[in-house]
Structure formats: structure tokens, C-alpha cells
C-alpha positions as a Python dict, from the first residue, in 0.01 Angstrom:
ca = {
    (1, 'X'): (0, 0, 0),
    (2, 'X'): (-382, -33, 44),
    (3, 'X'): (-530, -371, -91),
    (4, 'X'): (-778, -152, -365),
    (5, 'X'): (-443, -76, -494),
    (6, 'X'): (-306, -396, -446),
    (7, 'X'): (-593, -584, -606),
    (8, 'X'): (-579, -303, -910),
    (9, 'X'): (-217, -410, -991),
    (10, 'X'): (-234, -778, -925),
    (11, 'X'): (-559, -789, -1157),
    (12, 'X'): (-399, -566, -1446),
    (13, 'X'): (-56, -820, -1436),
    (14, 'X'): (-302, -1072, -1486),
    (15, 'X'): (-474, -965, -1746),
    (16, 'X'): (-169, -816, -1904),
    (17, 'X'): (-43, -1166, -1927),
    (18, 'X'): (-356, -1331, -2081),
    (19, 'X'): (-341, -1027, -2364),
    (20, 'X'): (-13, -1124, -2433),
    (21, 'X'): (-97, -1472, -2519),
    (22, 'X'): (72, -1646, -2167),
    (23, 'X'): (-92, -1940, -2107),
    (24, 'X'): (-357, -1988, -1839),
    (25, 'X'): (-122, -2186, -1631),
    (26, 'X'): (172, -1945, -1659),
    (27, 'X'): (-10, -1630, -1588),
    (28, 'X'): (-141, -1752, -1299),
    (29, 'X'): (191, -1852, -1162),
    (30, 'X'): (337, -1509, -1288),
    (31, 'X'): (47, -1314, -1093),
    (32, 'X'): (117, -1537, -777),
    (33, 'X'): (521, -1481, -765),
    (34, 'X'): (481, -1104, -814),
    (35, 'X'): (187, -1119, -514),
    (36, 'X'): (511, -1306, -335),
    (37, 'X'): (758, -1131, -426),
    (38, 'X'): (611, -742, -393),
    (39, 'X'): (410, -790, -88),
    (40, 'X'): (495, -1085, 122),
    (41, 'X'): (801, -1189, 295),
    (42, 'X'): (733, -1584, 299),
    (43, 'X'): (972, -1822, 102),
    (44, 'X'): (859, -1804, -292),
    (45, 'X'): (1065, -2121, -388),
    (46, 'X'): (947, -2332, -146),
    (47, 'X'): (607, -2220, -72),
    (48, 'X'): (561, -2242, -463),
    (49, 'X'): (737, -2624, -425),
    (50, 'X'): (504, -2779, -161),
    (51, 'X'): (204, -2582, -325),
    (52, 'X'): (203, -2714, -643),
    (53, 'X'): (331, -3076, -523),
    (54, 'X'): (46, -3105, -249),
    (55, 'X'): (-242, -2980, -513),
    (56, 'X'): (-122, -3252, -814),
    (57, 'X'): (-48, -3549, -531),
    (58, 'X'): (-455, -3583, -572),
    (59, 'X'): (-618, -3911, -566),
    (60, 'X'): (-920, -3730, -676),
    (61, 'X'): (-769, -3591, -913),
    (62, 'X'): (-717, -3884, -1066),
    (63, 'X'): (-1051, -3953, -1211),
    (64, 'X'): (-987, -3641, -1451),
    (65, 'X'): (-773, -3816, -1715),
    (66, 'X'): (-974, -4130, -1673),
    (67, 'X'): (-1275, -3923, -1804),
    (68, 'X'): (-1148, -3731, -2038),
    (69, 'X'): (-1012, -4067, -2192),
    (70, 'X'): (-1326, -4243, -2183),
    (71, 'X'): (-1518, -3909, -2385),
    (72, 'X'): (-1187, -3941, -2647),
    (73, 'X'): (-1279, -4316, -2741),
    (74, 'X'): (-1653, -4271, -2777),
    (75, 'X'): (-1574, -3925, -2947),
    (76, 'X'): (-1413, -4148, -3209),
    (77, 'X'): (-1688, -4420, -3200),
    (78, 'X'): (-2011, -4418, -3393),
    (79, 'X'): (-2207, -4332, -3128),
    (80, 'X'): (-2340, -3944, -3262),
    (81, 'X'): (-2456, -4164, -3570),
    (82, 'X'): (-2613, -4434, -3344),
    (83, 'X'): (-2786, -4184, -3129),
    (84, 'X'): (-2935, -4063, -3429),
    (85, 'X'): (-3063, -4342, -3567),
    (86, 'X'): (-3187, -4448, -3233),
    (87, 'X'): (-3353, -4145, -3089),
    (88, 'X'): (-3506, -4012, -3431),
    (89, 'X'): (-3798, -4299, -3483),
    (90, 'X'): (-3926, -4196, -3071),
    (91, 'X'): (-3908, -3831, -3145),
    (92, 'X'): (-4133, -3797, -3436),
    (93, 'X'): (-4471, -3813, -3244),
    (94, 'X'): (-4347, -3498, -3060),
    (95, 'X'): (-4394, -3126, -3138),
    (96, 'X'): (-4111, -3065, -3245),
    (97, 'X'): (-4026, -3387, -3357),
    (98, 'X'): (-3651, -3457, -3484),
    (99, 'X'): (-3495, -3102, -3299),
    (100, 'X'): (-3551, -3310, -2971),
    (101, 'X'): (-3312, -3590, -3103),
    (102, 'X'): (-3014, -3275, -3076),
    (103, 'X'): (-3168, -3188, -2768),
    (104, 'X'): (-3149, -3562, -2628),
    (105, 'X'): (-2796, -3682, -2781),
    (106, 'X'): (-2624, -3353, -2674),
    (107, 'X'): (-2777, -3440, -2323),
    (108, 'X'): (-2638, -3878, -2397),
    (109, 'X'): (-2316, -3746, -2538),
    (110, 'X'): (-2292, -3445, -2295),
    (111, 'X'): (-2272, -3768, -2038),
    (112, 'X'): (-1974, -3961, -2155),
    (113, 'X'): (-1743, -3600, -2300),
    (114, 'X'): (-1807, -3398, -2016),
    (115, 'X'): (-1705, -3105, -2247),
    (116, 'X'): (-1979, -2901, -2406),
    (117, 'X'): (-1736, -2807, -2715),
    (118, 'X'): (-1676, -3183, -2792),
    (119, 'X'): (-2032, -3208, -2814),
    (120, 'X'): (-2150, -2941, -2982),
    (121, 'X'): (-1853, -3032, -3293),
    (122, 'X'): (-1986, -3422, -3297),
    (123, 'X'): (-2397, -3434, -3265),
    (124, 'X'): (-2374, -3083, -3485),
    (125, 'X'): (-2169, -3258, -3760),
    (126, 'X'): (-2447, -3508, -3765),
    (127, 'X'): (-2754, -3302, -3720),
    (128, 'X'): (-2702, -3076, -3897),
    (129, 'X'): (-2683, -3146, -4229),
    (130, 'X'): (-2910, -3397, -4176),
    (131, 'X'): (-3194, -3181, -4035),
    (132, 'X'): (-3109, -2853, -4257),
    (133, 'X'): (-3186, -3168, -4568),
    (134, 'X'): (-3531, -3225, -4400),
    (135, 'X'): (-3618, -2867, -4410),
    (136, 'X'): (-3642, -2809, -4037),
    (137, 'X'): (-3555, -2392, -3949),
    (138, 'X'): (-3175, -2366, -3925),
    (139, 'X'): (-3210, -2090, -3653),
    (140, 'X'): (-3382, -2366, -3464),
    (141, 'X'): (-3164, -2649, -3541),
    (142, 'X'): (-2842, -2431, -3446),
    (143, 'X'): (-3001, -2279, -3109),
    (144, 'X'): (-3099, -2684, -2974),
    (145, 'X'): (-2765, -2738, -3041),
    (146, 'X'): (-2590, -2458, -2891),
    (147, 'X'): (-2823, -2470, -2561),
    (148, 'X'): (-2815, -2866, -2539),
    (149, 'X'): (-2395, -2875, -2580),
    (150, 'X'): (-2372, -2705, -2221),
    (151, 'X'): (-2467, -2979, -2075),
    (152, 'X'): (-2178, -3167, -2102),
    (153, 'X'): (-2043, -2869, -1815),
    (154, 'X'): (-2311, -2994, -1641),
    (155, 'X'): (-2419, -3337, -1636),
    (156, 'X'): (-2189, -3560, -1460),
    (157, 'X'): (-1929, -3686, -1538),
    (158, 'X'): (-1824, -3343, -1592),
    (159, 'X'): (-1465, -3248, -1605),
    (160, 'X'): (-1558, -2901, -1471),
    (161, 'X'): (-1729, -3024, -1156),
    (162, 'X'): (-1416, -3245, -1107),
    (163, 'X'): (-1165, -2909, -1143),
    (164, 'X'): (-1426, -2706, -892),
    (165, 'X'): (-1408, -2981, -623),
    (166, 'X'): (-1037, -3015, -623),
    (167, 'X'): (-970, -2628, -606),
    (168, 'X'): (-1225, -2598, -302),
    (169, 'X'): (-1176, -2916, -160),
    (170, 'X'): (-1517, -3021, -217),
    (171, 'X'): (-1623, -3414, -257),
    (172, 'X'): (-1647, -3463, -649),
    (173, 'X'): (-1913, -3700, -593),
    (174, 'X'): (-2175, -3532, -447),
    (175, 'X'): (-2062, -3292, -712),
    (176, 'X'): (-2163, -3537, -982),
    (177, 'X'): (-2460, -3678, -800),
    (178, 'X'): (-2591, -3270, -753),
    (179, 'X'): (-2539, -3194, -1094),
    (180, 'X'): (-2833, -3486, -1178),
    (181, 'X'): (-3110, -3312, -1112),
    (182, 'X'): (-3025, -2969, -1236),
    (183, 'X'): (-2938, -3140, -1577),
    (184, 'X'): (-3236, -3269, -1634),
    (185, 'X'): (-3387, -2945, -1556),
    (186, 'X'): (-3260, -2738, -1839),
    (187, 'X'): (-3345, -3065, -2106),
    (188, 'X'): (-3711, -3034, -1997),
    (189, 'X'): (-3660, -2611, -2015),
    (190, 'X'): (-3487, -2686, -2378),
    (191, 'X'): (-3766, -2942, -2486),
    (192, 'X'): (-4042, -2775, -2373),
    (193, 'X'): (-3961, -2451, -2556),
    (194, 'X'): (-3903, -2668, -2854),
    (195, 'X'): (-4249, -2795, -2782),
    (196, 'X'): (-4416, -2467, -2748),
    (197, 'X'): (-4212, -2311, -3064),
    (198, 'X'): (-4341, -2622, -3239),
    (199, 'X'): (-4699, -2566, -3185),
    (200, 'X'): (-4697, -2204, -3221),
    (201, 'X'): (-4535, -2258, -3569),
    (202, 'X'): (-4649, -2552, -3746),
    (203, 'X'): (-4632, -2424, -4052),
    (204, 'X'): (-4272, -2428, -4074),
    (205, 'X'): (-4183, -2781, -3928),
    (206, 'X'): (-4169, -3071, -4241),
    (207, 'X'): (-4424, -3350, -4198),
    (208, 'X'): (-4230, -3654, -4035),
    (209, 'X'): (-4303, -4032, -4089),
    (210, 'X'): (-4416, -4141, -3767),
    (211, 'X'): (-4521, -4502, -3864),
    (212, 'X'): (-4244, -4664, -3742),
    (213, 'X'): (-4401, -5004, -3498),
    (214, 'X'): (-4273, -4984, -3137),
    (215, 'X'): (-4070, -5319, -3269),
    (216, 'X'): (-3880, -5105, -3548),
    (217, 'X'): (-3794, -4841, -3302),
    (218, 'X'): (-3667, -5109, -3075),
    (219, 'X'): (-3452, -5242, -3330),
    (220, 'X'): (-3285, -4900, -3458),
    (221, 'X'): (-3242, -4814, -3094),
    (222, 'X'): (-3061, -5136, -2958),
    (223, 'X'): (-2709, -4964, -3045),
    (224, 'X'): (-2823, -4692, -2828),
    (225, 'X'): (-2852, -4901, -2545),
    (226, 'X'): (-2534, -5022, -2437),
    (227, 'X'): (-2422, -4639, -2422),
    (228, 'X'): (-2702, -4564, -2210),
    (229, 'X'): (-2604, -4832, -1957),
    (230, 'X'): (-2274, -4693, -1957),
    (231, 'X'): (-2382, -4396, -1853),
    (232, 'X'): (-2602, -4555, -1546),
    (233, 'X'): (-2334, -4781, -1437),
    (234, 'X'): (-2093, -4493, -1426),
    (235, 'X'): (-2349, -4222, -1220),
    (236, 'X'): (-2519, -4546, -1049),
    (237, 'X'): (-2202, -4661, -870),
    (238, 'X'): (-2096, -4371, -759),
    (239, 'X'): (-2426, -4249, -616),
    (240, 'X'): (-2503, -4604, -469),
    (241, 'X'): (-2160, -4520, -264),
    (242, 'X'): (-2037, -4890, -459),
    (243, 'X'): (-1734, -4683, -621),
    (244, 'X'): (-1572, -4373, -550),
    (245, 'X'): (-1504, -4131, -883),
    (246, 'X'): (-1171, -4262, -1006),
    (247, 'X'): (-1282, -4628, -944),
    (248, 'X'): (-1572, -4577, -1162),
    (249, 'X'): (-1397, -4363, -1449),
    (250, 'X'): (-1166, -4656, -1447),
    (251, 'X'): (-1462, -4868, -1497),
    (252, 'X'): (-1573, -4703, -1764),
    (253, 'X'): (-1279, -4655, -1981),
    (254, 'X'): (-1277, -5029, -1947),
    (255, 'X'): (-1583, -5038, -2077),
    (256, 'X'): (-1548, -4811, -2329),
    (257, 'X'): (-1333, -4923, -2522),
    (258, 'X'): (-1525, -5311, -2496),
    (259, 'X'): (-1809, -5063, -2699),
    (260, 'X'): (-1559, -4933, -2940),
    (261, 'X'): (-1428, -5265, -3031),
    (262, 'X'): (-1780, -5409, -3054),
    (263, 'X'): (-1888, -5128, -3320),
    (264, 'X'): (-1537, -5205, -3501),
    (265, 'X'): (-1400, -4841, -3444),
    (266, 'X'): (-1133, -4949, -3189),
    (267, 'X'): (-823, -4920, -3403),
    (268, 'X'): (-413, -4878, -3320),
    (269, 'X'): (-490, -4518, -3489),
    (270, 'X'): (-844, -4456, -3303),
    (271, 'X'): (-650, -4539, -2991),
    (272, 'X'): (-347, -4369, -2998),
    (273, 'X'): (-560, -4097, -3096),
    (274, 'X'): (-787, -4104, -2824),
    (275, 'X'): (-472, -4178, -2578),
    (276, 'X'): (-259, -3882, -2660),
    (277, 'X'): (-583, -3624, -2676),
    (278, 'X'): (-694, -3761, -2356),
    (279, 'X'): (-317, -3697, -2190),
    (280, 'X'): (-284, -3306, -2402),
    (281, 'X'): (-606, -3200, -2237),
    (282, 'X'): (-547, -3365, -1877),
    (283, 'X'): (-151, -3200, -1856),
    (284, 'X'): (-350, -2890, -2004),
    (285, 'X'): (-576, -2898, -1703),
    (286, 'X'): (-331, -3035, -1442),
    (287, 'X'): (-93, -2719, -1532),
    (288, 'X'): (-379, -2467, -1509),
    (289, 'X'): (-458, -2645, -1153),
    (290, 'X'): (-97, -2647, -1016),
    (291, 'X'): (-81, -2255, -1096),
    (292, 'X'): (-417, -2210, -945),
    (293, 'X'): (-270, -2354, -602),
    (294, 'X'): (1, -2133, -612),
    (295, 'X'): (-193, -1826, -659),
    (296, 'X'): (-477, -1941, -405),
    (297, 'X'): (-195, -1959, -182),
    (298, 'X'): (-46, -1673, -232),
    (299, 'X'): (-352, -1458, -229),
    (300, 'X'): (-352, -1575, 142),
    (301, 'X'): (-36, -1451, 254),
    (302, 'X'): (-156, -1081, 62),
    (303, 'X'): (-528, -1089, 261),
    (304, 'X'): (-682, -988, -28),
    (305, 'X'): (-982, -1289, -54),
    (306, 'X'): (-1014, -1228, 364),
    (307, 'X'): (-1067, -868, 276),
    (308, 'X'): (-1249, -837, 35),
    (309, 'X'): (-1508, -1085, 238),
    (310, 'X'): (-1523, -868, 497),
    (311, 'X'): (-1605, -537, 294),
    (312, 'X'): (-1881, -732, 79),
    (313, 'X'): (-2013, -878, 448),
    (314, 'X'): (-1991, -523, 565),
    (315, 'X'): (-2219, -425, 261),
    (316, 'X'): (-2505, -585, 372),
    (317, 'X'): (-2588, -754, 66),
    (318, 'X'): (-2882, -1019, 10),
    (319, 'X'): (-2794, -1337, -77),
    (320, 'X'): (-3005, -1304, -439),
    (321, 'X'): (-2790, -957, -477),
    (322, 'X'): (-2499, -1116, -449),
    (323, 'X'): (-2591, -1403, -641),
    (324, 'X'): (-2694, -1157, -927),
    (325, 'X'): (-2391, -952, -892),
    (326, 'X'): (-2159, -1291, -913),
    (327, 'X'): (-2378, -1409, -1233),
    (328, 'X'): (-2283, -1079, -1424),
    (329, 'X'): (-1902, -1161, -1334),
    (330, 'X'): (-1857, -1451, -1422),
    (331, 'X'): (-2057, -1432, -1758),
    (332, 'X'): (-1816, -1172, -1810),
    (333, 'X'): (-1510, -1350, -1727),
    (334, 'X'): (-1680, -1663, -1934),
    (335, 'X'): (-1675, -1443, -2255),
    (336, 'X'): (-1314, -1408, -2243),
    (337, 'X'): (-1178, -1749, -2077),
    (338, 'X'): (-1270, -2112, -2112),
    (339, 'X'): (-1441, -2284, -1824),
    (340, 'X'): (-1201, -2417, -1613),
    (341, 'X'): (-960, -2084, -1609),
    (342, 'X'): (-1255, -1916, -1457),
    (343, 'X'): (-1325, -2170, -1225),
    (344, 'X'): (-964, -2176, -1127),
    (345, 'X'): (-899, -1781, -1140),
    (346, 'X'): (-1153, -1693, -910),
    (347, 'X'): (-1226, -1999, -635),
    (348, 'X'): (-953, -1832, -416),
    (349, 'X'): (-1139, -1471, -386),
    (350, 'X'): (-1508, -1583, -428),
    (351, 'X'): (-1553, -1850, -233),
    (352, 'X'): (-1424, -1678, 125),
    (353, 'X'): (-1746, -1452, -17),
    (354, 'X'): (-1982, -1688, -42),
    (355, 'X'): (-1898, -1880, 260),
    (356, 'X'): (-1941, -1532, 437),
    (357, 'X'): (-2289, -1533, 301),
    (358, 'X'): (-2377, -1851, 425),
    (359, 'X'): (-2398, -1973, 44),
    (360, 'X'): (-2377, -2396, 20),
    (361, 'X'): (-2036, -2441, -182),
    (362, 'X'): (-2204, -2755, -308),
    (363, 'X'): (-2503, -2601, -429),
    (364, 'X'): (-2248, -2301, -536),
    (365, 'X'): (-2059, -2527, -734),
    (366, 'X'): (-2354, -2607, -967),
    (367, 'X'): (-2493, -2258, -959),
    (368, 'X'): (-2127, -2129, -1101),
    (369, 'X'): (-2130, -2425, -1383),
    (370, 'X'): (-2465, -2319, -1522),
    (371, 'X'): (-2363, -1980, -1525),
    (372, 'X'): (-2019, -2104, -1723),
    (373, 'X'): (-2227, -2263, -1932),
    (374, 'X'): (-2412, -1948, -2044),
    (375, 'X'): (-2093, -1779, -2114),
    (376, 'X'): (-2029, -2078, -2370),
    (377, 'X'): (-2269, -1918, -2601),
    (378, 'X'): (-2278, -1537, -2518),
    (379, 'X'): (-2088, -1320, -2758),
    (380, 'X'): (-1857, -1226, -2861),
    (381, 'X'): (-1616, -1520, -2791),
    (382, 'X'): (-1857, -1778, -2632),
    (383, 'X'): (-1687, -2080, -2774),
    (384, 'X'): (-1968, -2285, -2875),
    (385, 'X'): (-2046, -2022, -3132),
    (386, 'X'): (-1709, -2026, -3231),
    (387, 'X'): (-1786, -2409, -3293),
    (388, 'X'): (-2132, -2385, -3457),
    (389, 'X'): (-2015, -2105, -3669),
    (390, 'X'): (-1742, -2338, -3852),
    (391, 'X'): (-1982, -2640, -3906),
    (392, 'X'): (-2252, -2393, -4047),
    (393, 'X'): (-2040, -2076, -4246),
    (394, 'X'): (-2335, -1842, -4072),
    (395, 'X'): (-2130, -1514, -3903),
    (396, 'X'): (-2127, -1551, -3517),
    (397, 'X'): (-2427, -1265, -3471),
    (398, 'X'): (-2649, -1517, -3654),
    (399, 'X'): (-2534, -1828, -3413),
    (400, 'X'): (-2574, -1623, -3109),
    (401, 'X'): (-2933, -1510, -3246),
    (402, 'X'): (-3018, -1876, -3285),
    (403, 'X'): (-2869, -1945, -2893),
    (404, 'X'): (-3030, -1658, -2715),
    (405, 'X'): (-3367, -1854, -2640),
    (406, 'X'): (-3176, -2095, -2470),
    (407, 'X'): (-2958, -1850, -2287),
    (408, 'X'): (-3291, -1740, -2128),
    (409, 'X'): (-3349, -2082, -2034),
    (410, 'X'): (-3033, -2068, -1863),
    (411, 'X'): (-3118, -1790, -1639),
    (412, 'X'): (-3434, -1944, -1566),
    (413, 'X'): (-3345, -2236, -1469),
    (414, 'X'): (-3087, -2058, -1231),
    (415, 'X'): (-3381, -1887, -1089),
    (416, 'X'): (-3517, -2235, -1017),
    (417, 'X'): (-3252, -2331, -856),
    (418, 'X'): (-3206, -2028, -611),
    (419, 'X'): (-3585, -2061, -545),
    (420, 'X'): (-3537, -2449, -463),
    (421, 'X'): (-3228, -2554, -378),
    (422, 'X'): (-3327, -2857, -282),
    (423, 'X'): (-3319, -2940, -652),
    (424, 'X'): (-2925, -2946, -603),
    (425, 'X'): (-2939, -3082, -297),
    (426, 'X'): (-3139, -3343, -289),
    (427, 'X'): (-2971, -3658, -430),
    (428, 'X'): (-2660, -3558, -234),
    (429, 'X'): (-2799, -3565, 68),
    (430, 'X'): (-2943, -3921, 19),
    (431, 'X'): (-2582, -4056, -71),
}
């Protein structure tokens, strides 16, 4: 059998499963027995056995439920209402004025979750009744938010870049450290359109107070602060080479919950709470890893990844061809899976690709999150919009209206990137 043929069947199984409602994790094991099974004459059981064993006996991967586990107890703090009240009295000078505060806590939340849906449900709960009161634009208020929530793919810690650097064995702290730079990137794209929106449109902005003394905004921001150290102690450490990933999620669970007590939101029920949705989402994740392995694996013993190289080497494509090419699959992929599953389903085929091409996988890495992260609000089942849809009754055409500024951002930025790489590459390189 030819591998066009054998890629056809393996890819409609696959999909066939995820129609029927399989879950990630199972399909991909299904896909990988039947690539076993049909078209391979290795041991299934035990090549299946060591597979999945070796990939979960991570100490990197370790740092994944430590993260997660830190977002779940400051998910449950009061820290959207704190950055709030913290960020508001500096914002009101700018054009713009209070949209930068969704624009800024999605970016401060994004930093502790590291899941863009977790942050788009808490800062929008907040924001946006509370801005929509102050008669700011709504299409505004829900496009900051749906842009800004990405982040929390992006900025480190980010569960995503953790799940990337286990399935190509890349080191999740330069990860983390490469993700800096780009992060910031797309909060001065989203601000600065905010900026120019603001003064093209004045009309249709309310008139803030902006008397508050630099004392007062002191004083409503000192809540703020201890989150903000968090955050540097956390990225700090790791990039200052004083503690490895797992060390400092470990840290800053610890930590954590010392803020969660402090604010009087650490109860039995906050922490159970925050335990068992922390463990759901990391066996979630481990599962959807293990069958990843498997199928990684066993798309070795078909040749299809090795193959499929070759032809796409053979084409002669440019590097910003196949770059484009790769951006159009994988927002197409995004609309119908969740982050992670794409991340997963594809690392064993595209990166023997983009190795071929000479492509950094580290600067790869960060490229492919940005582009998940445009998937997150691109209809029709980006699930941001999903998100924003429930916390503002609007249909999902009007939410993905409201997004598609900042969807152009994206690509921009991703532009940036390809242009400069360095912007990726930078900090890691000074570890």
C-alpha cells in the first residue's frame, strides 16, 4: 500500500473517532494500534507498554500539575477583583483608558493560569459588567478580552509550552524564558490598537476620573503587588538558571496558597476545589500525552513523518511558504480541537518537516502557540468565543466580530517574529 493511501486511512480513523465523541487520548491510541496492527510487524503490547511508561516517567513533566494547581488557587482568590482595583486608577490617563486594565490583567492573570479559557471566564466576569456600566463600546470591551485571554497560551508559565517541550523533547525552560518577549509583543500590538481606536473615536469613550494622587493609586494597587512578585520570582528563577521548572512551580504553589490565605479565600472548600480541578485537568493532559507517545511511535515504524519530509524537502519550498502553509493548518485544526490535542496530534509529522527546513524547534515552538492562540477565537468553535458568548448572551458572529482586530494582531505579530527571530531567541540564548 502506498503511504498517500496509508496517510488517507490513518487520518479518516482519526477523525472518525473524534466525530464519534472518543476522547483525545483514546483516539490517538486507537489510530496508533491500527497503524501497528495493519502495517507493521513490531510487538503492539509491548511497544505500546514501554511507550507510554517512558513518556509519563517525566521529571519535566512534573511541573505540569504543579502549575495548573497554582492557576486553580488564585483562580479562586480575589485576585481578578484586585487587579481591577489596582490597575484601573494608572489606566485612566491613557487613550483608551479602563479597556487597557482587560488588556493588562488578562496579560497578570494569563501569568499565573497558563490557560487562556480560565482567563477569559475570570477578568471577563469582572470587566465586563463593570465596563458595559461605564458606557465603554461592548464590541471593544469583548474584543480586549478575547485577544488579551491568549496570552495565557503564551506567556510563561504556560501549560502549552510545557506539553510542546515534552512531546519534542525540547527544554521547557528556554521554552518559558522564549515565550517572554513575544508576550509582551502582542500586549503592546493589543494596547496600541486600543490607543489608536481611542483617539480616532473619542466620542464614544465615557469621560474617566483621572484625579486619583500617585499616593491613592499606590494604595489601591498594593494588593496587586504581591501577585506581581509572584510572577517574577517564578520566571526570575528559572531564567537566572537558580531553579529548574518543577522546582519553581513548587515554589509557587507554596506561595500561592501563603496569598490565598492572606486575602482570607484559602478555605477546606477553596482547596479541595482547587486540588481536585488541578488533578482532572493534569490526568486529562497526562492521558492525551501518553497516547501521543504511542502514536509518535508508531508513525515511525509506518515512515509516514520520514516521508512526508522528504516529499515537502523535495518541493522546494521557502521557509515563509511553508511557514504560511503550516499557519493555515493548524488554524484549521485549532477550530476543531483544543490546544494541546493539536500540539500533540501533529508534533510527530511536522516537526521531521521543519527540522528538514532548517526551522529552530525553539523558535517553532512559540511560532505554533501564537498560531493556537488565534484558533482560540476564530469561528466557528474557537473556544474563547464559546466563553465570551456565555458571560455576554451576544450570538458567537457578534463575539468573533468584536475578536477579529485582534486576530490581525496575531498575524502580525507572527510576521514580527519570522522577520526577527531574535525576538524569540534572545533571552534563551542568554540563559
Amino acid at each position: 500500500m502506498s503511504i498517500a493511501a496509508l496517510s488517507i486511512i490513518l487520518l479518516v480513523l482519526l477523525f472518525a473517532f473524534l466525530g464519534a465523541g472518543l476522547w483525545v487520548a483514546f483516539s490517538l491510541l486507537g489510530v496508533g494500534i491500527a497503524a501497528m496492527a495493519l502495517f507493521s510487524d513490531a510487538p503492539l503490547g509491548l511497544v505500546m507498554a514501554t511507550t507510554m511508561w517512558g513518556h509519563s516517567n517525566s521529571w519535566a513533566l512534573a511541573a505540569l500539575p504543579l502549575f495548573i494547581w497554582m492557576g486553580e488557587i488564585l483562580f479562586r482568590s480575589r485576585l481578578s477583583e484586585d487587579m481591577f482595583t489596582g490597575l484601573s486608577p494608572w489606566m485612566n490617563r491613557m487613550p483608551g483608558q479602563l479597556l487597557h486594565v482587560n488588556v493588562f490583567a488578562c496579560g497578570i492573570f494569563a501569568a499565573v493560569s497558563g490557560s487562556s479559557a480560565a482567563t477569559a471566564a475570570t477578568i471577563g466576569k469582572l470587566s465586563i459588567p463593570e465596563l458595559s456600566r461605564r458606557g465603554y463600546p461592548e464590541r471593544l470591551v469583548i474584543g480586549t478580552l478575547a485577544g488579551s485571554a491568549t496570552l495565557g497560551l503564551l506567556i510563561p508559565p504556560s501549560i502549552i509550552l510545557i506539553v510542546y517541550g515534552v512531546a519534542t523533547e525540547q527544554s521547557i525552560a528556554r521554552l518559558f524564558i522564549a515565550g517572554v518577549l513575544p508576550g509582551v509583543l502582542l500586549v503592546s500590538l493589543f494596547v496600541g490598537y486600543v490607543v489608536i481606536w481611542a483617539l480616532l473615536n473619542r466620542d464614544k469613550l465615557p469621560m474617566e476620573d483621572i484625579s486619583a494622587s500617585f499616593r491613592e493609586k499606590l494604595r489601591r494597587s498594593r494588593r496587586l503587588l504581591p501577585v506581581v512578585l509572584l510572577i517574577g520570582g517564578v520566571i526570575g528563577s528559572i531564567y537566572a538558571g537558580i531553579a529548574s521548572p518543577t522546582d519553581a512551580a513548587a515554589v509557587g504553589v507554596v506561595l500561592a496558597l501563603i496569598l490565598s490565605w492572606s486575602s482570607g479565600t484559602l478555605t477546606r472548600e477553596s482547596f479541595t476545589a482547587g486540588l481536585m480541578g488541578a488533578t482532572v485537568t493534569s490526568c486529562m493532559i497526562a492521558f492525551i500525552l501518553a497516547g501521543a507517545s504511542f502514536l509518535t511511535v508508531a508513525m515511525g515504524f509506518t515512515g509516514i513523518p520520514r516521508i512526508l519530509a522528504e516529499w515537502i524537502g523535495g518541493l522546494g519550498l521557502s521557509t515563509f511558504t511553508l511557514l504560511a502553509a503550516l499557519t493555515v493548518f493548524f488554524v484549521i485544526m485549532g477550530c476543531f480541537l483544543d490546544g494541546i490535542s493539536v500540539v500533540v496530534l501533529t508534533a510527530s509529522v511536522i516537526m521531521p518537516m521543519v527540522l528538514q527546513a532548517g526551522i529552530d524547534p525553539l523558535w517553532f515552538g512559540i511560532f505554533l502557540v501564537i498560531v493556537v492562540e488565534m484558533s482560540q477565537i476564530t469561528p466557528p468553535v474557537g473556544f474563547n468565543l464559546f466563553v465570551l458568548q456565555s458571560l455576554t448572551g451576544r450570538d458567537i458572529l457578534t463575539v468573533a466580530r468584536a475578536a477579529l482586530p485582534f486576530f490581525f494582531l496575531m498575524i502580525l505579530a507572527l510576521v514580527i517574529i519570522v522577520i526577527f527571530p531574535s525576538i524569540v531567541t534572545y533571552l534563551p540564548e542568554q540563559m
